[in-house]
DRENKOLTI-915501 format. One record per atom (N, C-alpha, C, O): residue in three letters; x, y, z. Coordinates in Angstrom, 2 decimals, m for minus. Layout:
BEGIN
r_X_Y_Z
ALA_X_Y_Z
...
This chain:
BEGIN
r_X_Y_Z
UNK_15.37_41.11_10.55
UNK_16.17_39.91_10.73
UNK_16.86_39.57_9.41
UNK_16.33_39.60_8.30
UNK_18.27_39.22_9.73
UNK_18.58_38.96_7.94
UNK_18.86_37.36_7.52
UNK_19.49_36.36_7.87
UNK_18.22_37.71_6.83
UNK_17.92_36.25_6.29
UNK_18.69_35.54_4.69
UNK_18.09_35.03_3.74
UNK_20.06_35.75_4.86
UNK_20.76_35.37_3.84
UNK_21.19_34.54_3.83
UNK_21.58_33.82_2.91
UNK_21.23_34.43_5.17
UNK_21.65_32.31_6.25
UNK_20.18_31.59_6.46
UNK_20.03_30.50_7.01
UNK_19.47_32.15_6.09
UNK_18.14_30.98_6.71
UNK_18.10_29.82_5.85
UNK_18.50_29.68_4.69
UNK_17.57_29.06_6.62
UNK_17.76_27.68_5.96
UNK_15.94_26.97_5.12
UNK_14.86_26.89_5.72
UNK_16.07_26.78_4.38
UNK_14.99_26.32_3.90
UNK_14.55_24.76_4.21
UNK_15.41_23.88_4.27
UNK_13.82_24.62_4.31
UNK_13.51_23.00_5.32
UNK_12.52_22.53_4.36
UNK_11.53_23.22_4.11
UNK_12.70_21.62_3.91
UNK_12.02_20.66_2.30
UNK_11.21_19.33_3.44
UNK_11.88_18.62_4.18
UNK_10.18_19.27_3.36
UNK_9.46_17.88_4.03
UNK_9.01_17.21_2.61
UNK_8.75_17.80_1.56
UNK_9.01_15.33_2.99
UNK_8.85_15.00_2.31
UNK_8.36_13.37_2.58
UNK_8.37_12.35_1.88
UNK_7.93_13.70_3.96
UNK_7.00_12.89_4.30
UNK_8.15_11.96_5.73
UNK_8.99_12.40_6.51
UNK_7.69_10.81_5.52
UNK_8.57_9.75_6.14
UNK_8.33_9.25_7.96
UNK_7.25_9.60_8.42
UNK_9.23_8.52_8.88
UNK_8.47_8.61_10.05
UNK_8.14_9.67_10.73
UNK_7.09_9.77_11.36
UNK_9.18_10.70_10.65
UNK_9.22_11.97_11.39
UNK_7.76_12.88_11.19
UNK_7.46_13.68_12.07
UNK_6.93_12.72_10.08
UNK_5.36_12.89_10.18
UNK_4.46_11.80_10.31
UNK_3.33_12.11_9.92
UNK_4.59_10.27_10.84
UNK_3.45_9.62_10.75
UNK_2.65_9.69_12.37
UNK_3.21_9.89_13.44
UNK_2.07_9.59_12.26
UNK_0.67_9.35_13.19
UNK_m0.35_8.25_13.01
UNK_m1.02_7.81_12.08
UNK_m0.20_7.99_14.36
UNK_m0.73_6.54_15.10
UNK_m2.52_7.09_15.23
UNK_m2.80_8.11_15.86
UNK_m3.44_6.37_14.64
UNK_m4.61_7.17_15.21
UNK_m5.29_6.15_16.22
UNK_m5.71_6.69_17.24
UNK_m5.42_5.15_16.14
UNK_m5.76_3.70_17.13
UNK_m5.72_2.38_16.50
UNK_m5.78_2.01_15.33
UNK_m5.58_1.79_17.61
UNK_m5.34_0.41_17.92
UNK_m6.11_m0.57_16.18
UNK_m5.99_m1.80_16.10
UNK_m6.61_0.00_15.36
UNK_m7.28_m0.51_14.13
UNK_m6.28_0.06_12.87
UNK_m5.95_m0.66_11.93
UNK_m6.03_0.95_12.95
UNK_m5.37_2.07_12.20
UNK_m3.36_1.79_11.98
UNK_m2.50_1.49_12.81
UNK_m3.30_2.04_10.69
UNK_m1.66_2.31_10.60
UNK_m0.97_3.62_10.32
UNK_m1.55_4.56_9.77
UNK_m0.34_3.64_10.52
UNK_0.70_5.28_10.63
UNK_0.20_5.54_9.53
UNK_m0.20_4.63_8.81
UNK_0.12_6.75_9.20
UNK_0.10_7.59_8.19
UNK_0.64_8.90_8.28
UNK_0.57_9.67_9.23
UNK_1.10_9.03_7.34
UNK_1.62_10.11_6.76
UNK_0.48_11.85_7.16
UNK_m0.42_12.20_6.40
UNK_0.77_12.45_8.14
UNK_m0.01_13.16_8.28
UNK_0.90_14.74_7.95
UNK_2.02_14.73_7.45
UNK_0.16_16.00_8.35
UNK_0.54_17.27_8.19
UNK_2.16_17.43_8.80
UNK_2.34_16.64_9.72
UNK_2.81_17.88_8.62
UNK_4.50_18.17_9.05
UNK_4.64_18.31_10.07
UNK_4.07_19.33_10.45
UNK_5.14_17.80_10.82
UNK_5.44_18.53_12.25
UNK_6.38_19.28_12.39
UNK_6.42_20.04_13.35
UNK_7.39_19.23_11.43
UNK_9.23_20.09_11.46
UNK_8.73_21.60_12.07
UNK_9.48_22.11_12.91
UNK_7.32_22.45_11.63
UNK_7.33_23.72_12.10
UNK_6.82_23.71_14.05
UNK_6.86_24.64_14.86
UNK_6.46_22.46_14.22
UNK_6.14_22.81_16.02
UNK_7.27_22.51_16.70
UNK_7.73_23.06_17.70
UNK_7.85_21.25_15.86
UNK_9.29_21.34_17.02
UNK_10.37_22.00_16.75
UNK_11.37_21.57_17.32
UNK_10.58_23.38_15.72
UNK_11.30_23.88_15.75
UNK_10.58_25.22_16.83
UNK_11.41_26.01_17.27
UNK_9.39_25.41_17.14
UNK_8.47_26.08_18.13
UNK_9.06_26.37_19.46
UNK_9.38_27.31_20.19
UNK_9.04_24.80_19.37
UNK_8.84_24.08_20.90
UNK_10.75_24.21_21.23
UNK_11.04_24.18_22.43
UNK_11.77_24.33_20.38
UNK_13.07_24.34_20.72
UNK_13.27_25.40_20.69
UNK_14.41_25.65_21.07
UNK_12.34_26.78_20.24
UNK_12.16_28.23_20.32
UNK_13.93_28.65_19.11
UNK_14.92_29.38_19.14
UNK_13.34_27.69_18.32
UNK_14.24_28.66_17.33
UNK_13.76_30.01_16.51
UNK_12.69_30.34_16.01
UNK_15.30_30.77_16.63
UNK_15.35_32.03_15.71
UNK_15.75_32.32_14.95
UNK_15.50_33.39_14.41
UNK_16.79_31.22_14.45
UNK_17.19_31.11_13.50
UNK_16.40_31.75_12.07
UNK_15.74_30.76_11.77
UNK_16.05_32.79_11.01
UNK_15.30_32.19_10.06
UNK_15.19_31.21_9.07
UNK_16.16_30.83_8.42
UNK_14.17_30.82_8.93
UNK_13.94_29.87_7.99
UNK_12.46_29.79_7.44
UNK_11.52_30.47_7.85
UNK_12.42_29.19_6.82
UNK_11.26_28.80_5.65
UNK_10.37_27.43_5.68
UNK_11.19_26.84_6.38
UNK_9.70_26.79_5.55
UNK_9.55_25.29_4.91
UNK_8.52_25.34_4.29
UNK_7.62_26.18_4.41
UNK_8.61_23.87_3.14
UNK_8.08_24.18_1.81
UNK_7.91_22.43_1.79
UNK_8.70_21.53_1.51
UNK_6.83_22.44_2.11
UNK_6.76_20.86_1.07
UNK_6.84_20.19_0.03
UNK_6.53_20.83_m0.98
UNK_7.17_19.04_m0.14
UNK_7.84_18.81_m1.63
UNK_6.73_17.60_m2.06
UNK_6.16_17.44_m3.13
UNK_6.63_16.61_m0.47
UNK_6.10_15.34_m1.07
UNK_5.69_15.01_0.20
UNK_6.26_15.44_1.21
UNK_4.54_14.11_0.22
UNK_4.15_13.47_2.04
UNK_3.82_12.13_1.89
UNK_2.69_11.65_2.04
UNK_5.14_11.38_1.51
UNK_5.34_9.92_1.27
UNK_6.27_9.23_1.91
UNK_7.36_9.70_2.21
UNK_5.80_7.77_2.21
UNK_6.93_7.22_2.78
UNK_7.70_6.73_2.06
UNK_7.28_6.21_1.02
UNK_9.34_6.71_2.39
UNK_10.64_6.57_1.88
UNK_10.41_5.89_0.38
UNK_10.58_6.27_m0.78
UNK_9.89_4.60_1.08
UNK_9.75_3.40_0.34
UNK_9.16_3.70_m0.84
UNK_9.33_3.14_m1.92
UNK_8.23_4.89_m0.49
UNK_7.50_4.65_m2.51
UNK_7.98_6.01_m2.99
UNK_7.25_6.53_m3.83
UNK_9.00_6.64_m2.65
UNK_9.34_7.80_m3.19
UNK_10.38_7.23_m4.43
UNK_11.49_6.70_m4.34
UNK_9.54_7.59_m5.63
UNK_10.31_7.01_m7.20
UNK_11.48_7.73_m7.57
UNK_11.81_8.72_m6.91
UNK_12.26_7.30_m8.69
UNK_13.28_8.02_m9.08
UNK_12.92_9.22_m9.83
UNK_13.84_10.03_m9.92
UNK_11.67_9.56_m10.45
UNK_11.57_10.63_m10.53
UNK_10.97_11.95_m9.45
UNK_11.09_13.12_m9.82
UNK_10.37_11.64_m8.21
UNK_10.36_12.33_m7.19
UNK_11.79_12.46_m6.66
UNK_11.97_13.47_m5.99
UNK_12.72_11.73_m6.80
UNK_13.66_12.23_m6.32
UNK_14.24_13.50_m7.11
UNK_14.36_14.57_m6.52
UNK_14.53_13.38_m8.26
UNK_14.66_14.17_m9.30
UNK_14.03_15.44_m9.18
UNK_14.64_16.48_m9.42
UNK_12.17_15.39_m8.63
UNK_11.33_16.82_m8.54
UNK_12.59_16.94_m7.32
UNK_13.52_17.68_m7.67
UNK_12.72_16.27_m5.85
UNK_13.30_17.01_m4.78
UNK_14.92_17.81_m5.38
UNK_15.22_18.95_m5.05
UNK_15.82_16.94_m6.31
UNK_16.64_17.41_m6.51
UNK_16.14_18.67_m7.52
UNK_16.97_19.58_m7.47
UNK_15.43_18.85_m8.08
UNK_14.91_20.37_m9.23
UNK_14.94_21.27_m8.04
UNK_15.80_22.15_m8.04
UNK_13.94_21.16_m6.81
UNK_13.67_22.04_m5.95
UNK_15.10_22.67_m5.66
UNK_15.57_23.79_m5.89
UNK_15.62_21.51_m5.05
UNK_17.11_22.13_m4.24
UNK_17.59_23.09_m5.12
UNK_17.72_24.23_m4.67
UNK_17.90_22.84_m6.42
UNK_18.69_23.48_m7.45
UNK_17.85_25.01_m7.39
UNK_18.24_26.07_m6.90
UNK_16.87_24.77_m7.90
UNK_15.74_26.55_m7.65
UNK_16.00_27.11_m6.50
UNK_16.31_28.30_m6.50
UNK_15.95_26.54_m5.55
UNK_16.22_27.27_m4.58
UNK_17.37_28.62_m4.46
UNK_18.52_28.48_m4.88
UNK_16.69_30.40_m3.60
UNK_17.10_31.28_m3.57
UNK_18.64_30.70_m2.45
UNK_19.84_30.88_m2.67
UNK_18.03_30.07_m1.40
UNK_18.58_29.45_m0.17
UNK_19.79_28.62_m0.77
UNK_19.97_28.09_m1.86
UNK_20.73_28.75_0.67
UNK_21.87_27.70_m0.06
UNK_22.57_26.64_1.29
UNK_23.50_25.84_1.38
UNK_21.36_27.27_2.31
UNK_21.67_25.82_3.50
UNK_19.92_25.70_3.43
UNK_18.91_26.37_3.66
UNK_20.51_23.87_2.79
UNK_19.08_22.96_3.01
UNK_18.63_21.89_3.23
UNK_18.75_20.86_2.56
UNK_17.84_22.14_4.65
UNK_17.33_20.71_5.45
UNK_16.33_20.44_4.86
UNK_15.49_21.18_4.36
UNK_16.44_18.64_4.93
UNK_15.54_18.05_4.27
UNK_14.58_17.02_5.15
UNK_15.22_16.28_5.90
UNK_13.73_16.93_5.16
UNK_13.26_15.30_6.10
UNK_12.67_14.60_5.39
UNK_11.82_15.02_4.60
UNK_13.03_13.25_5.55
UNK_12.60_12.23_4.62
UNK_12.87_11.14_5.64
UNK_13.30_11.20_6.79
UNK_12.35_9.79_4.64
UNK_11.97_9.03_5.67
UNK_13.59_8.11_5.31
UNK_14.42_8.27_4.41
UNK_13.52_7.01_6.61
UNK_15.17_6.81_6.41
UNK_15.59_5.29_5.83
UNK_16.64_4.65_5.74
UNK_14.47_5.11_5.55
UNK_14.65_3.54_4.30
UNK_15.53_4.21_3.20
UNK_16.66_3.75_3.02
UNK_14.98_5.49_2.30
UNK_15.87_5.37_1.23
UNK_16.14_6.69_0.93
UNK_15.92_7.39_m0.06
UNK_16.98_7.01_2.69
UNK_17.15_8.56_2.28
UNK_19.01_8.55_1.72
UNK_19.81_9.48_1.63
UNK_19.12_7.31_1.49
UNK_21.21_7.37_0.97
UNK_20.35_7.79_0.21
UNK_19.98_8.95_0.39
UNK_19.64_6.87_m1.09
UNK_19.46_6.75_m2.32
UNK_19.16_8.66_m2.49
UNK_19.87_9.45_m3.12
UNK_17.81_8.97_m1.65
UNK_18.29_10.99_m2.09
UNK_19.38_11.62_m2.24
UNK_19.69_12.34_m3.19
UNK_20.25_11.24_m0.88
UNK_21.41_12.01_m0.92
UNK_22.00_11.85_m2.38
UNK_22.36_12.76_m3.13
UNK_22.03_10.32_m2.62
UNK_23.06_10.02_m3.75
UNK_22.43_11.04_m5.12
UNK_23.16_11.61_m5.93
UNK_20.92_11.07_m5.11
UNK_20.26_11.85_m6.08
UNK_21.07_13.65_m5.88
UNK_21.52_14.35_m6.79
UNK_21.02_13.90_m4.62
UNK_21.12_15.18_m4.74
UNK_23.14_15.48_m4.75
UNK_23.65_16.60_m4.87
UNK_23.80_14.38_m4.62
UNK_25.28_14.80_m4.65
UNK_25.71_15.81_m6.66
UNK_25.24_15.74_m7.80
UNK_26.46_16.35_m6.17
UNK_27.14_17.23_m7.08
UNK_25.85_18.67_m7.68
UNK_25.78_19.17_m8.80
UNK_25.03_18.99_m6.46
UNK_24.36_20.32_m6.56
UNK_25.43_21.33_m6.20
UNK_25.80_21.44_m5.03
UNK_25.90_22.02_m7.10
UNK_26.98_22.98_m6.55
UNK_26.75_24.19_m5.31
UNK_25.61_24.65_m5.22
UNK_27.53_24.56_m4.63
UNK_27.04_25.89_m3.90
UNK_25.95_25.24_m2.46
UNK_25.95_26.11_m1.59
UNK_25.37_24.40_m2.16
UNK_24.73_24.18_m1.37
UNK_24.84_23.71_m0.36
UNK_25.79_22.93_m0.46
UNK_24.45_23.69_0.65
UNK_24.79_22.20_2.14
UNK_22.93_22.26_2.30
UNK_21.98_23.02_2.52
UNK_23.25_21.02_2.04
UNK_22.07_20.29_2.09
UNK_22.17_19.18_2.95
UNK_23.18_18.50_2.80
UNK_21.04_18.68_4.16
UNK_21.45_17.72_5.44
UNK_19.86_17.70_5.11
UNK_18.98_18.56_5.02
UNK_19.93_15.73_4.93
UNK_19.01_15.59_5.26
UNK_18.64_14.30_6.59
UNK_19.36_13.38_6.96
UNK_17.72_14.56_6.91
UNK_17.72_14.07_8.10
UNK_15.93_13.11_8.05
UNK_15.19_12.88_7.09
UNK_15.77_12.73_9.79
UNK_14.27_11.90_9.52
UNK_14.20_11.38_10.80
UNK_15.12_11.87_11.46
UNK_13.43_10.49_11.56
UNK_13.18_9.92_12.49
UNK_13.00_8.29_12.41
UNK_12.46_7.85_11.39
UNK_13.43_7.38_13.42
UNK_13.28_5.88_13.28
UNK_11.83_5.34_14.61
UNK_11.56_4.25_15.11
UNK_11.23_6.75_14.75
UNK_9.60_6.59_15.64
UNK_9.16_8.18_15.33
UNK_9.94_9.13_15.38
UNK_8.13_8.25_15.10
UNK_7.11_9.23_14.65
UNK_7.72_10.76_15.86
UNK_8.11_10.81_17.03
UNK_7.52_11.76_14.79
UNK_8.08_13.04_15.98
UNK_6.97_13.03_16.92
UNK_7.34_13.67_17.90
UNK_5.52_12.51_17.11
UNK_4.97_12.99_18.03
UNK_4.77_11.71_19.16
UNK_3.97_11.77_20.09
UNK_5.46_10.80_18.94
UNK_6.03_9.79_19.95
UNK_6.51_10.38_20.97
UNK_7.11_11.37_20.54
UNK_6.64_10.29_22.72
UNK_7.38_10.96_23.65
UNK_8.66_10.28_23.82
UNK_9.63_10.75_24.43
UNK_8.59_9.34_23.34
UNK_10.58_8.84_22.63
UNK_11.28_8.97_21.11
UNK_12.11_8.20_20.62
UNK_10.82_9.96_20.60
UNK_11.15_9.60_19.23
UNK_12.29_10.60_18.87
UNK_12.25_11.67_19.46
UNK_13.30_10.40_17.99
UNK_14.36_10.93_17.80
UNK_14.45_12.11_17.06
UNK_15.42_12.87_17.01
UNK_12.98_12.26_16.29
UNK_13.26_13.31_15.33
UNK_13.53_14.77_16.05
UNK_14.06_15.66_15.38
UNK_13.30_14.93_16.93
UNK_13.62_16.68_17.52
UNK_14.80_16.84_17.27
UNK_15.20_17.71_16.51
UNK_15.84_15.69_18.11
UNK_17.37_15.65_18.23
UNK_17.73_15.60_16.79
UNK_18.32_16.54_16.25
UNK_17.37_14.52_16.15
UNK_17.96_14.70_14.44
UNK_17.48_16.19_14.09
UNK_18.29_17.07_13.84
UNK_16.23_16.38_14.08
UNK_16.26_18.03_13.20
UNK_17.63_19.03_13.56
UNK_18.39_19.62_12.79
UNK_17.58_18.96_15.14
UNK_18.18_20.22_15.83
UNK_19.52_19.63_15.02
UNK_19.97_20.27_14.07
UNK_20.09_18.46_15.42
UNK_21.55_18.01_14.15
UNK_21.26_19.04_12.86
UNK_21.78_20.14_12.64
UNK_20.40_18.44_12.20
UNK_20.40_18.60_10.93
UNK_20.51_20.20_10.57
UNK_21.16_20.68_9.64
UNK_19.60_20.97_11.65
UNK_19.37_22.47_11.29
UNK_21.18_22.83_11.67
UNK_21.97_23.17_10.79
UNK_21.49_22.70_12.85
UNK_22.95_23.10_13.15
UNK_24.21_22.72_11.91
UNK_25.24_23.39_11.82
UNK_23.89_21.53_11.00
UNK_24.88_21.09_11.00
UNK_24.51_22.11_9.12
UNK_25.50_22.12_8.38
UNK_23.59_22.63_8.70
UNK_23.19_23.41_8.02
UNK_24.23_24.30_7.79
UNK_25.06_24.39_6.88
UNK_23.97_25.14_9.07
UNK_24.38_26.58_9.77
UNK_26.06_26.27_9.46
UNK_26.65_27.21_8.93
UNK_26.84_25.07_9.74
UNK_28.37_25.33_10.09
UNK_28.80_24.42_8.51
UNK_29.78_25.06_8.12
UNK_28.63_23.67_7.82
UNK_28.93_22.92_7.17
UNK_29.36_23.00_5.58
UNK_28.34_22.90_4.89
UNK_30.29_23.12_4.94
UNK_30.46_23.65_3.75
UNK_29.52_23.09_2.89
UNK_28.67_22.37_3.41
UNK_29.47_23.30_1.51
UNK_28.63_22.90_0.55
UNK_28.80_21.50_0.68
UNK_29.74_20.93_1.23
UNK_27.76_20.95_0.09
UNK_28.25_19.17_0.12
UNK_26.39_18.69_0.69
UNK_25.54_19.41_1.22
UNK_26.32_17.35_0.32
UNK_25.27_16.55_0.94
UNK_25.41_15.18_2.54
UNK_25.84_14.03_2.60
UNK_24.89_15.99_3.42
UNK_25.24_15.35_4.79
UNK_24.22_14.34_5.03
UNK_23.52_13.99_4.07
UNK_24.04_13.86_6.10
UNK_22.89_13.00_6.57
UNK_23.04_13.16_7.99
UNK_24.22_13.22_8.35
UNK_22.02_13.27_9.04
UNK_22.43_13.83_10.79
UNK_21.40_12.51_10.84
UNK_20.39_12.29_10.17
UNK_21.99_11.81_11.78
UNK_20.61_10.96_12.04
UNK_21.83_10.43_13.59
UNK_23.06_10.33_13.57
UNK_20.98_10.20_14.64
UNK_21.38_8.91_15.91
UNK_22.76_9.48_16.10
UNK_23.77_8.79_16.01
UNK_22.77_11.19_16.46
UNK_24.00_11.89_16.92
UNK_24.97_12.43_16.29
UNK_25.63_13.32_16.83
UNK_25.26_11.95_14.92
UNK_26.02_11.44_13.76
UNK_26.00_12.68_13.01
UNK_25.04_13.44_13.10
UNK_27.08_12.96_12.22
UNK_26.72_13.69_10.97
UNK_27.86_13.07_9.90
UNK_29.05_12.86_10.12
UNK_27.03_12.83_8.61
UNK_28.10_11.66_7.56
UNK_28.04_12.41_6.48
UNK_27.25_13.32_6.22
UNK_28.95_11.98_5.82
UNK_28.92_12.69_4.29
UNK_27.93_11.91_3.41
UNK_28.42_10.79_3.27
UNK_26.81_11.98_2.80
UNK_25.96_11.49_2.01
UNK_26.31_10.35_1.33
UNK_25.48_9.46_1.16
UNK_27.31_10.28_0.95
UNK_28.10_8.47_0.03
UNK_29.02_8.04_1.39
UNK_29.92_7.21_1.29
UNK_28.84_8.41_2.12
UNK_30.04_7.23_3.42
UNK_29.16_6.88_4.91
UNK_29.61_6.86_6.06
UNK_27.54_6.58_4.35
UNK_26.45_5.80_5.18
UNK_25.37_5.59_4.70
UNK_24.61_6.19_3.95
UNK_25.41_4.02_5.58
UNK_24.44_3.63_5.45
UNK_23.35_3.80_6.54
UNK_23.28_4.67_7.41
UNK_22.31_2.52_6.24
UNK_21.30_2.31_7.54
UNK_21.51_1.20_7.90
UNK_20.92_0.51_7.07
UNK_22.04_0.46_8.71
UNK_21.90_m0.76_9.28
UNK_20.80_m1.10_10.26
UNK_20.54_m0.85_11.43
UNK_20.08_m2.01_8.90
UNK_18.82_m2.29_9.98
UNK_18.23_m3.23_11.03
UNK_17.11_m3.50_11.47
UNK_19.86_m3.73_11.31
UNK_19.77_m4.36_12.47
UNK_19.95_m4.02_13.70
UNK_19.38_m4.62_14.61
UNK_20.86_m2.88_13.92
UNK_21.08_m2.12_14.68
UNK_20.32_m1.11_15.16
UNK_20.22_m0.77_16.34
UNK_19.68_m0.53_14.05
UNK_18.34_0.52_13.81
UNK_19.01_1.86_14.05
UNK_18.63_2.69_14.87
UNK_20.25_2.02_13.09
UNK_20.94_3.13_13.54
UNK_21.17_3.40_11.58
UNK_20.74_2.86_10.56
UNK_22.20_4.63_11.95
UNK_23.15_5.21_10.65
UNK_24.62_4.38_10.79
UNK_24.79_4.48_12.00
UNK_25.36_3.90_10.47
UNK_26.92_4.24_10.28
UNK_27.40_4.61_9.37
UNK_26.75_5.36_8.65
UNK_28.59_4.29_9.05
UNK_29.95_4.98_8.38
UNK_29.54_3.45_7.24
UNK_29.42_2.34_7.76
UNK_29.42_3.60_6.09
UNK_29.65_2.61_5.15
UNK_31.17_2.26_5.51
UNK_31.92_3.12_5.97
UNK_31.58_0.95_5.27
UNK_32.90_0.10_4.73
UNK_32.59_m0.27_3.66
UNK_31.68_m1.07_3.45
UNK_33.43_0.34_2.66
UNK_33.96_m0.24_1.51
UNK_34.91_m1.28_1.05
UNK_35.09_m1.46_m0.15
């Protein structure tokens, strides 16, 4: 299989891995799920994944952003999905804009991937596709969407992505 297009998939915690354990208990941050539902959508794509961090958005510091942006840069790969959680995944993008040579999409869920409503399958499958076709640059796939990394936000009233107005 040749693997000069595979995409490397960076986890780094966020809703798209938390888990509900009971009615006493709060989400946590558990093991990745990105490798079963790319399983379960029977991709062939190749690819890789590599964990970076298994934190939520919120306490991921400016220097973890920095380790995620080192990774990207090392990287052999030059299409790379990311999942993170979506409180302060602009602020990554904005970390990872001007990595030369790369398309990097990162993406995440707004209910846990192992929810039977939760969005993250559809965002990954965005995010992995939009990998595959997308020139160098930093994207974001979230709620159907695909944005350029500085032209969205999260509006969290809506509980969606849009298009920033400037």
């Amino acid at each position: 299989m040749d693997t000069s297009d595979a995409i490397l998939l960076l986890t780094t915690g966020g809703t798209i891995d938390k888990q509900y354990f009971d009615a006493l208990s709060q989400y946590q941050i558990t093991d990745s799920i990105v490798a079963r539902l790319l399983e379960v959508a029977r991709v062939h794509h190749p690819y890789r994944i590599e964990e970076v961090l298994r934190k939520d958005s919120i306490d991921i510091t400016t220097e973890e952003r920095e380790q995620i942006a080192a990774h990207v840069r090392q990287a052999s790969l030059r299409r790379i999905v990311i999942t993170h959680g979506t409180d302060t995944m602009t602020q990554t993008a904005a970390a990872l804009r001007g990595i030369p040579g790369k398309t990097i999409v990162l993406t995440g869920a707004l209910a846990p991937a192992r929810f039977s409503e939760s969005d993250a399958a559809f965002n990954l499958g965005m995010a992995f596709a939009t990998a595959q076709v997308a020139a160098p640059g930093v994207y974001i796939a979230m709620n159907g969407s695909v944005f350029r990394g500085e032209e969205v936000i999260k509006d969290r009233e809506r509980g969606c992505f849009v298009r920033r107005e400037d």
